[in-house]
BALOBA-1460 file (C-alpha; in Angstrom, 3 decimals):
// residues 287
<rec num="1" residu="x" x="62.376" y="178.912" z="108.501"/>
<rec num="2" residu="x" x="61.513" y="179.403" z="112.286"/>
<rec num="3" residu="x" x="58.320" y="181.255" z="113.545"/>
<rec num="4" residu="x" x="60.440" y="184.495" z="114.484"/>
<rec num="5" residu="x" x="61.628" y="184.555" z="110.964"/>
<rec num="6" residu="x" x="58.109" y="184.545" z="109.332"/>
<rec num="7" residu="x" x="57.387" y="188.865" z="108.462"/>
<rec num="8" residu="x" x="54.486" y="190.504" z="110.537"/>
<rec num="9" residu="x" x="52.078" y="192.552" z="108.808"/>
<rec num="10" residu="x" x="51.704" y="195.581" z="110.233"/>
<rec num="11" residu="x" x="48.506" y="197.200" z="109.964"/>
<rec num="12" residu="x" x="48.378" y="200.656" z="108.489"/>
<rec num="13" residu="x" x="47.005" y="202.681" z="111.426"/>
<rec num="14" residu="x" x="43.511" y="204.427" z="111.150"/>
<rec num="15" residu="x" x="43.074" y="208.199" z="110.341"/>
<rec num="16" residu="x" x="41.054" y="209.304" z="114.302"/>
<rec num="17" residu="x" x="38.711" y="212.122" z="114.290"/>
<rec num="18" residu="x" x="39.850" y="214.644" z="117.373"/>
<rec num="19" residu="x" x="38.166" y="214.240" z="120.006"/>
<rec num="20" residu="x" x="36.647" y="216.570" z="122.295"/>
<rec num="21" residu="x" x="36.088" y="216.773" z="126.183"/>
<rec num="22" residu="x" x="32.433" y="216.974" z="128.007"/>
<rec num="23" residu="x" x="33.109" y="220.936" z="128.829"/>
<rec num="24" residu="x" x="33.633" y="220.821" z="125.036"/>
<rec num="25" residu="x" x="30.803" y="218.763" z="124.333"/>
<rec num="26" residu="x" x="28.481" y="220.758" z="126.581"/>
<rec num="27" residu="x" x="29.270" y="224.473" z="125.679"/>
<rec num="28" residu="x" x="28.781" y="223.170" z="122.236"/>
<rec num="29" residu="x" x="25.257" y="221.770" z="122.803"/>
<rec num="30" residu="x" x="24.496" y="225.291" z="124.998"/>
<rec num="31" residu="x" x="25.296" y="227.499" z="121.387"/>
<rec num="32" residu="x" x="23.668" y="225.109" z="119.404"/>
<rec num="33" residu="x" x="20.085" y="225.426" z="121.480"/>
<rec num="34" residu="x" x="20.932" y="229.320" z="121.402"/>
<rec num="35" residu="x" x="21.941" y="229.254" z="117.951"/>
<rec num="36" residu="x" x="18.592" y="227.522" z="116.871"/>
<rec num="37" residu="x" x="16.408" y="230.188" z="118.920"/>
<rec num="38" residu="x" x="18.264" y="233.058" z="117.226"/>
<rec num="39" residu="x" x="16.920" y="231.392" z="114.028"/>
<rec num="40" residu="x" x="13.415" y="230.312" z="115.462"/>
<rec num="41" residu="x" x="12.323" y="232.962" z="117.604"/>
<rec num="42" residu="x" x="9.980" y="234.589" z="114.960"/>
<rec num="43" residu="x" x="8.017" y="231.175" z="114.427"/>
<rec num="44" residu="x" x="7.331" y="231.343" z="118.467"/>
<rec num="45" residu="x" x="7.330" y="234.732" z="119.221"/>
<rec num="46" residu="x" x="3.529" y="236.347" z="120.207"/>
<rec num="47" residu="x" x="2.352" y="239.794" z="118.668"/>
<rec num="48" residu="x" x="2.182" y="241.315" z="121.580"/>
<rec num="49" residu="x" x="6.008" y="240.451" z="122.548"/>
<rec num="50" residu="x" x="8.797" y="242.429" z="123.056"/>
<rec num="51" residu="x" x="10.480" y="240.547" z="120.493"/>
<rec num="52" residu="x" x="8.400" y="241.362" z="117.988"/>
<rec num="53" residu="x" x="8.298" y="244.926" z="119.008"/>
<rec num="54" residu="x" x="11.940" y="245.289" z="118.944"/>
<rec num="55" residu="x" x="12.626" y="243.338" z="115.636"/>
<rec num="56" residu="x" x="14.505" y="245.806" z="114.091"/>
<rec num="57" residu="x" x="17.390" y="245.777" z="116.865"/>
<rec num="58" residu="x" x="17.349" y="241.476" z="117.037"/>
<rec num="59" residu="x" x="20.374" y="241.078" z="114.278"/>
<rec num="60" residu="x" x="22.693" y="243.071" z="116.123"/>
<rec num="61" residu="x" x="21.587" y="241.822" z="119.327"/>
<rec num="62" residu="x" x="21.692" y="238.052" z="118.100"/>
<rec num="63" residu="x" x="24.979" y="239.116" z="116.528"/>
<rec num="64" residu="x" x="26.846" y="240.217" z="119.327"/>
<rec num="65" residu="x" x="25.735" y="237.231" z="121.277"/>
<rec num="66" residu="x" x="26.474" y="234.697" z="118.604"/>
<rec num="67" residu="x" x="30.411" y="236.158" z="118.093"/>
<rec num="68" residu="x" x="30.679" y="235.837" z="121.620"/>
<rec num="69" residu="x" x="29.007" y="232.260" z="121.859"/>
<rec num="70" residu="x" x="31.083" y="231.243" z="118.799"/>
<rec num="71" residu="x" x="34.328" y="232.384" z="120.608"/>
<rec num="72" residu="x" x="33.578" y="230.323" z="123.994"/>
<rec num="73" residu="x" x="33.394" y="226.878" z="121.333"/>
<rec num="74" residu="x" x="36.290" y="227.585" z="120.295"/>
<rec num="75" residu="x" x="38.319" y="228.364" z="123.133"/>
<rec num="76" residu="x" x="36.493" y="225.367" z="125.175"/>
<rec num="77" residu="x" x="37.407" y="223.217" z="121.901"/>
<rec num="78" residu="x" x="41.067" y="224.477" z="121.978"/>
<rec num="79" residu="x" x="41.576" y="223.478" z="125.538"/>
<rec num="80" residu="x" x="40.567" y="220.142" z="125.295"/>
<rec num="81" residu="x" x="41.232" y="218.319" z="122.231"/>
<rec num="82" residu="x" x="42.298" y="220.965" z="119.688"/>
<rec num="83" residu="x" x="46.360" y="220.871" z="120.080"/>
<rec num="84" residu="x" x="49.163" y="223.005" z="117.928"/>
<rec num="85" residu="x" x="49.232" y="220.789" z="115.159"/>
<rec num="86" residu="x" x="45.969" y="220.802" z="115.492"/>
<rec num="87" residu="x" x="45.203" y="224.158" z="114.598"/>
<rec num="88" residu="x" x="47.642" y="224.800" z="112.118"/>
<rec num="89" residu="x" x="45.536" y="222.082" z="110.189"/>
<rec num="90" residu="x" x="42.678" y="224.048" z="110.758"/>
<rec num="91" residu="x" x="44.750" y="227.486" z="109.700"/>
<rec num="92" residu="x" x="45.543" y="225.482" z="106.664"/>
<rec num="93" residu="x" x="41.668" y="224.044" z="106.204"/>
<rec num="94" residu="x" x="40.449" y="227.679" z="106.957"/>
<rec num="95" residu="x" x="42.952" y="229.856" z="104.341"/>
<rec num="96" residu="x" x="41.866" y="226.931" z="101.790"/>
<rec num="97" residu="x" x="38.406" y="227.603" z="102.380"/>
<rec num="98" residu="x" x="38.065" y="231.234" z="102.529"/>
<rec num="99" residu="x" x="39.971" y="231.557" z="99.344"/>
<rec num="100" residu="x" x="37.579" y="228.870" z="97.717"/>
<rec num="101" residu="x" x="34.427" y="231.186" z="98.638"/>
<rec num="102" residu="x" x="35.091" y="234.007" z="95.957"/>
<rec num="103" residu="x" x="35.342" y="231.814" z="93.254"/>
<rec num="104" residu="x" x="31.888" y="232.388" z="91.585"/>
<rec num="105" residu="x" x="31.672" y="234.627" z="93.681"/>
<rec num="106" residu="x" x="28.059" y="232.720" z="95.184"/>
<rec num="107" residu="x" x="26.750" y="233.243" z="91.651"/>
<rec num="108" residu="x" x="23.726" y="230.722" z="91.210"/>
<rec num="109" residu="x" x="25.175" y="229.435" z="94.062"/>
<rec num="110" residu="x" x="28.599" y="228.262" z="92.838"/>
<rec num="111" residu="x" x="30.158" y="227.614" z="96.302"/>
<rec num="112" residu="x" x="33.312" y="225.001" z="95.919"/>
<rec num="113" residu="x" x="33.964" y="226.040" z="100.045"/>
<rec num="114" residu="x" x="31.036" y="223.524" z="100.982"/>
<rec num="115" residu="x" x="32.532" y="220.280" z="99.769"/>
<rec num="116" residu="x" x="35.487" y="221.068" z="101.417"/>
<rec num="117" residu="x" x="33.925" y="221.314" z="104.495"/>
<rec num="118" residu="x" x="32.203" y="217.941" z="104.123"/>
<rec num="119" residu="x" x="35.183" y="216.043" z="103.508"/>
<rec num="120" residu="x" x="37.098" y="218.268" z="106.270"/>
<rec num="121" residu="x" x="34.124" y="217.411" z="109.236"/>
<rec num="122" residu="x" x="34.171" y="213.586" z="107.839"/>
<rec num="123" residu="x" x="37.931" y="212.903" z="108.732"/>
<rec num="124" residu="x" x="38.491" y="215.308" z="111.440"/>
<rec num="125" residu="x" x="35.532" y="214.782" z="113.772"/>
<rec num="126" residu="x" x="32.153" y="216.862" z="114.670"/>
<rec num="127" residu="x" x="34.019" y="218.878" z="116.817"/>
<rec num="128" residu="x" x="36.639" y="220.011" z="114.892"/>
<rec num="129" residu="x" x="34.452" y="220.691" z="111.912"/>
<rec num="130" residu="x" x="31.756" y="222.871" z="113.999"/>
<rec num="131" residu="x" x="35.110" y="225.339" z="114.480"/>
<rec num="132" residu="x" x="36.625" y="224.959" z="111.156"/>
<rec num="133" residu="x" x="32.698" y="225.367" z="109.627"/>
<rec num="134" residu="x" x="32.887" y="229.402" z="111.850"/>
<rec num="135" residu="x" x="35.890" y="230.226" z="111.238"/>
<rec num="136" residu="x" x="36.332" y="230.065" z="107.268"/>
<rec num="137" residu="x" x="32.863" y="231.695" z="107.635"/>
<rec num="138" residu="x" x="34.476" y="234.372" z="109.261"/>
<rec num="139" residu="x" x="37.945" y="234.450" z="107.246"/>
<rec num="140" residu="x" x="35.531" y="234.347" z="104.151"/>
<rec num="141" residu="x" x="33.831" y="237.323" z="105.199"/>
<rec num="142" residu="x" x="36.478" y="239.523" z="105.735"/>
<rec num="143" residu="x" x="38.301" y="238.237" z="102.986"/>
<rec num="144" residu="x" x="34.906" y="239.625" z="100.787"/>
<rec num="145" residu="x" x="34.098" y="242.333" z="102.566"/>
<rec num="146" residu="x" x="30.765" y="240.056" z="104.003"/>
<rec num="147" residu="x" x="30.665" y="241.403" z="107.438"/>
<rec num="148" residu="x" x="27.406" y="242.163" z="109.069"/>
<rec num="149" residu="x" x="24.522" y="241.502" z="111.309"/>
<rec num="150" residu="x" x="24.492" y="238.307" z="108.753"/>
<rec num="151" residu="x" x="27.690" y="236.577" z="109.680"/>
<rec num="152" residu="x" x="27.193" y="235.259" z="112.949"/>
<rec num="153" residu="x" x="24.351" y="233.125" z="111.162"/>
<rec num="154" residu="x" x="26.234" y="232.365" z="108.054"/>
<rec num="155" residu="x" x="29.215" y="231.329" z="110.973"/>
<rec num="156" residu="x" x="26.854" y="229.404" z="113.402"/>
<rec num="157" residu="x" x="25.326" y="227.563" z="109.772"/>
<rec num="158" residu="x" x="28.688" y="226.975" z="108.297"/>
<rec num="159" residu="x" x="29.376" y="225.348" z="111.380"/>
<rec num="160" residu="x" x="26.683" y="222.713" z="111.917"/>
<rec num="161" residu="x" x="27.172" y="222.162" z="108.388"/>
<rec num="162" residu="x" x="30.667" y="220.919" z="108.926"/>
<rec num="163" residu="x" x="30.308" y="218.954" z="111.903"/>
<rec num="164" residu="x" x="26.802" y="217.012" z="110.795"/>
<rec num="165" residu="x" x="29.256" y="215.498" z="108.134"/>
<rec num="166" residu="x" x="31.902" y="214.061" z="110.730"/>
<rec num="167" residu="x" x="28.446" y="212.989" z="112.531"/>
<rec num="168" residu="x" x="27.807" y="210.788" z="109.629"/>
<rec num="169" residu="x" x="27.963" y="207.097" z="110.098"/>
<rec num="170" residu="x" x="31.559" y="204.372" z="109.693"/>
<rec num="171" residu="x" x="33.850" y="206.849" z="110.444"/>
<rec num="172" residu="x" x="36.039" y="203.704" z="110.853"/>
<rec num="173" residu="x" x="34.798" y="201.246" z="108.769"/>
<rec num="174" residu="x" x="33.067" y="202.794" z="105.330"/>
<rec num="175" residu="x" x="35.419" y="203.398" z="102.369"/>
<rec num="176" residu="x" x="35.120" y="203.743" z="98.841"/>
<rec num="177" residu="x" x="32.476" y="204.455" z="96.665"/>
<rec num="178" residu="x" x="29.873" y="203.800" z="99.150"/>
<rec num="179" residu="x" x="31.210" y="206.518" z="101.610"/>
<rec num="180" residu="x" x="31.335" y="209.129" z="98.500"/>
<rec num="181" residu="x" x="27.897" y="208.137" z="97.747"/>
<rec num="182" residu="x" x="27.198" y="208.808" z="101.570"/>
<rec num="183" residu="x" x="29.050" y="212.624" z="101.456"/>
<rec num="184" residu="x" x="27.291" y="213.914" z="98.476"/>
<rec num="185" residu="x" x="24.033" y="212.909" z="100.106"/>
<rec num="186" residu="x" x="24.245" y="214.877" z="102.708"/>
<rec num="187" residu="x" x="26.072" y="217.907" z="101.492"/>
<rec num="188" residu="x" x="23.388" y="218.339" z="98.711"/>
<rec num="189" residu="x" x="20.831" y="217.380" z="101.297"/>
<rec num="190" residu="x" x="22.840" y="219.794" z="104.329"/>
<rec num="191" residu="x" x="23.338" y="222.523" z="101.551"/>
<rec num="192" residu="x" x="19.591" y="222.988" z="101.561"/>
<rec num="193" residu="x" x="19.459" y="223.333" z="105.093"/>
<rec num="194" residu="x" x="22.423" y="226.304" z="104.913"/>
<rec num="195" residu="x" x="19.659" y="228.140" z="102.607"/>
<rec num="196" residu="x" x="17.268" y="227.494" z="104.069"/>
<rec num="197" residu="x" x="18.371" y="228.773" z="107.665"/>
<rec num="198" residu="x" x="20.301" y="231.880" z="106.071"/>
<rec num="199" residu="x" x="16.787" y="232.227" z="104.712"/>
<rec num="200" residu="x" x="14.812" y="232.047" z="108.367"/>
<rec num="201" residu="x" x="17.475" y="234.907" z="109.691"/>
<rec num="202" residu="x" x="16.733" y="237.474" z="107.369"/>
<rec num="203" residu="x" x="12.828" y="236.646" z="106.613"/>
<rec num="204" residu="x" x="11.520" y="238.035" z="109.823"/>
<rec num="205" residu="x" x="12.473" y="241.740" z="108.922"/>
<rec num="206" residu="x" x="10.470" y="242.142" z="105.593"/>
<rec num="207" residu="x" x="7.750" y="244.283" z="105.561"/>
<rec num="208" residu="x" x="4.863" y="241.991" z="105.928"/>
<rec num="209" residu="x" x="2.955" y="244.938" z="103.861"/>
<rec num="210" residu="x" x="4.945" y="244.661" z="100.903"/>
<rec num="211" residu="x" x="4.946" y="240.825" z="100.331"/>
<rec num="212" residu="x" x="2.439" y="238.123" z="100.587"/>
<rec num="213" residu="x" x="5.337" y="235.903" z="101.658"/>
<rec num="214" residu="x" x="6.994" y="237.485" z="104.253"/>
<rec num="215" residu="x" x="6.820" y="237.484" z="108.215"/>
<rec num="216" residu="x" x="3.411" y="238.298" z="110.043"/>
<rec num="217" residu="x" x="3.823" y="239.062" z="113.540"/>
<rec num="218" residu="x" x="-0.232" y="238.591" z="113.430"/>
<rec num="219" residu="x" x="-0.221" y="235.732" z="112.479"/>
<rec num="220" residu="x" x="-0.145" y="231.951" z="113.912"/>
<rec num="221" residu="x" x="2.398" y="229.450" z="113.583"/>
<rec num="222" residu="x" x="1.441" y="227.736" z="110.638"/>
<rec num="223" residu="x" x="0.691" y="230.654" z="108.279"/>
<rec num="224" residu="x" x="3.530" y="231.949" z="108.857"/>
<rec num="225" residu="x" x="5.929" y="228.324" z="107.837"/>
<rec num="226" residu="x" x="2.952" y="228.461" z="104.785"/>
<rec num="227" residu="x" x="4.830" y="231.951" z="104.131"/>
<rec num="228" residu="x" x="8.136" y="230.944" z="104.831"/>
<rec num="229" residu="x" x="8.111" y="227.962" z="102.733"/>
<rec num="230" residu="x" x="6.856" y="230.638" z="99.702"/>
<rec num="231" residu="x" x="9.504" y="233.351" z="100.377"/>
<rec num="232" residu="x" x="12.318" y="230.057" z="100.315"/>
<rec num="233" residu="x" x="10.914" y="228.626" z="96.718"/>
<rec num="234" residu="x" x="10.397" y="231.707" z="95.269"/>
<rec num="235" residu="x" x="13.801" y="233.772" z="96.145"/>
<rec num="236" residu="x" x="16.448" y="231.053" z="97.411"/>
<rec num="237" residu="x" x="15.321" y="227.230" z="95.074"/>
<rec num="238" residu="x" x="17.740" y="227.865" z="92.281"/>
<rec num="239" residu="x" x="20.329" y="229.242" z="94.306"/>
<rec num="240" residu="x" x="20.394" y="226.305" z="97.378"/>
<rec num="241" residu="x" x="19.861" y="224.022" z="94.387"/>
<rec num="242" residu="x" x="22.931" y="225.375" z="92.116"/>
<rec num="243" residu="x" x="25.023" y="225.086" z="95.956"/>
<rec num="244" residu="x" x="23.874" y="221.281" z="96.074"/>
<rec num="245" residu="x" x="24.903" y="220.570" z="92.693"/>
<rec num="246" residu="x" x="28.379" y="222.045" z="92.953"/>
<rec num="247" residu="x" x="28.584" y="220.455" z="96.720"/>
<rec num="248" residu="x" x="27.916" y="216.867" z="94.925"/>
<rec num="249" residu="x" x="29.819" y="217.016" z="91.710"/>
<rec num="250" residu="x" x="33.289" y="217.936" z="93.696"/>
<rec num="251" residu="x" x="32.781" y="215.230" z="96.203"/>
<rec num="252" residu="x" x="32.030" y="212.881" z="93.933"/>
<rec num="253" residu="x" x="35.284" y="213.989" z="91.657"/>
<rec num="254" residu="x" x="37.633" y="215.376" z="94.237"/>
<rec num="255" residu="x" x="36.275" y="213.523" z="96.953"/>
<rec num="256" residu="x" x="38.981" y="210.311" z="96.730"/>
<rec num="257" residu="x" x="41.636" y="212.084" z="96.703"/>
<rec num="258" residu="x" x="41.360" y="214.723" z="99.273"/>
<rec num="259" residu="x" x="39.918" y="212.197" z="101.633"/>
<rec num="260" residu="x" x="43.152" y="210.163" z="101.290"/>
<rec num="261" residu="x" x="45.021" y="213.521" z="102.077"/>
<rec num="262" residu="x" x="43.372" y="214.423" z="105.261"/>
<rec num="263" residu="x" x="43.333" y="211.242" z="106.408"/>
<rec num="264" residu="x" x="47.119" y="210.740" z="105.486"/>
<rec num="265" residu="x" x="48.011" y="214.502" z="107.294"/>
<rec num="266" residu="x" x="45.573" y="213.238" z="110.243"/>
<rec num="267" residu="x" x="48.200" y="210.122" z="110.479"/>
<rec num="268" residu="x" x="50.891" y="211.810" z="110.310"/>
<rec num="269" residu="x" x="50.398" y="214.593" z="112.986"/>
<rec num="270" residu="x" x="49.189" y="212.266" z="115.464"/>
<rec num="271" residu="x" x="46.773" y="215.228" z="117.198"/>
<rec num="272" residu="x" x="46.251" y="213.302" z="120.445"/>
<rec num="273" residu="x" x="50.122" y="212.421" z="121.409"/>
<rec num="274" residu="x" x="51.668" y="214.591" z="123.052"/>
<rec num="275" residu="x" x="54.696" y="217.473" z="121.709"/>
<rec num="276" residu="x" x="57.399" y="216.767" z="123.844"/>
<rec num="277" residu="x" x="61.418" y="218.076" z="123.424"/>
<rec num="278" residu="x" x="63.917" y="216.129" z="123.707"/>
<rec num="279" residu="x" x="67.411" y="217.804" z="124.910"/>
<rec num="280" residu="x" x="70.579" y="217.321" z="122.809"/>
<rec num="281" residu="x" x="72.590" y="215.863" z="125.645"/>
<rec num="282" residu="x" x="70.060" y="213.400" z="126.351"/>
<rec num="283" residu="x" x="69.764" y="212.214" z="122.442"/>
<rec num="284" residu="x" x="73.822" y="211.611" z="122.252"/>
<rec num="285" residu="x" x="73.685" y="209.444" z="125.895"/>
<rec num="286" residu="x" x="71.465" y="207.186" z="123.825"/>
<rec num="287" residu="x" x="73.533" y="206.777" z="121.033"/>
């Protein structure tokens, strides 16, 4: 038997993440720092500001600006690495997830939506799963009737929820049970950090009369994360706890085999090659 007769191997080619541009890259970072002071502004915020003064009008206000903020990402994202097929994976991702949310409908914080978007964000990059994270936020909210000065957060969380998981380390090279063990980590770990930010948007506008554990506009700094951490053990542990549980049981049991989907589909519809049409006249001249 010669050398030319002796068959090649051919390696099965890797599931890649989409990637995104610098424009993409930098309008992300820009609603990310805005993002985190719509969240933080309380915690910095001096008595005397006009912030404080006004606090009753911030959720709209932050809410309009997020939506709009949100909608740059995603058009940015769209241009430069987020193709046709591209999006009708993340139609697909998005319907999937929306119609995940009702079931349990949040009830001690039975959310199957958030594995999903840990294994989505793993396979199909940071960037794609900041977008995917907003918009089944969004699809969610309509699809429960969950719109409000709320959403924007809930879209903006969602979202760095998603893409911390495709931020996660081996994209290419960790497989198995160690990656699974990686994924539940952080989505029971990540599922506390959805809580407690949902938590930190809506804190600021209790009466501080009415509660020892809610926002003083008096006070410093450190009595008032003193209060915050309170208000989050005392209202939100056995919810963001019941969300981590959930989060870490489906990876753990679904996890293998929807990660071998997405990665197969990512294969498959080859995101970063080009659509191009071929005419008929030219396809019988080459046979």
């Amino acid at each position: 038997m010669t050398p030319q007769a002796i068959p090649q191997a051919r390696a099965t080619p890797q599931a890649r993440a989409i990637r995104l541009g610098p424009r993409s890259i930098s309008t992300l970072a820009l609603v990310s720092v805005i993002g985190l002071a719509a969240f933080a502004w309380p915690l910095f915020a001096g008595p005397t500001s006009q912030v404080s003064a006004h606090a009753q009008d911030a959720p709209w206000l932050f809410a309009g600006l997020l939506v709009l903020l949100v909608g740059v990402v995603g058009a940015a994202v769209s241009e430069s690495g987020i193709g046709p097929k591209a999006v009708a994976m993340l139609g697909v991702l998005a319907a999937t997830g929306a119609a995940l949310r009702p079931i349990g409908a949040g009830t001690a914080g039975i959310e199957p939506m958030f594995f999903l978007m840990v294994l989505s964000g793993r396979v199909l990059g940071p960037g794609f799963g900041f977008v995917l994270g907003a918009v089944t936020m969004f699809a969610s909210a309509l699809l429960t009737g969950g719109v409000g000065p709320w959403m924007p957060f809930q879209m903006l969380s969602m979202g760095w929820f998603a893409m911390g998981a495709g931020l996660l380390p081996g994209p290419d090279r960790l497989r198995g049970r160690a990656e699974l063990v990686m994924l539940a980590a952080y989505g029971f770990v990540a599922a506390f950090a959805y809580g407690t930010l949902m938590n930190l948007s809506g804190w600021p506008f209790m009466n501080a009369l009415t509660s020892s554990v809610a926002f003083d506009p008096n006070a410093d700094v450190a009595t008032n994360l003193t209060r915050f951490l309170a208000y989050c053990l005392a209202t939100s542990l056995g919810w963001d706890l019941g969300r981590a549980a959930v989060t870490v049981a489906l990876t753990l049991t679904l996890g293998p085999t929807i990660l071998k989907a997405l990665r197969r589909a990512t294969r498959r519809a080859a995101f970063e090659s080009p659509v191009t049409f071929e005419h008929p006249h030219t396809r019988e001249t080459r046979k």
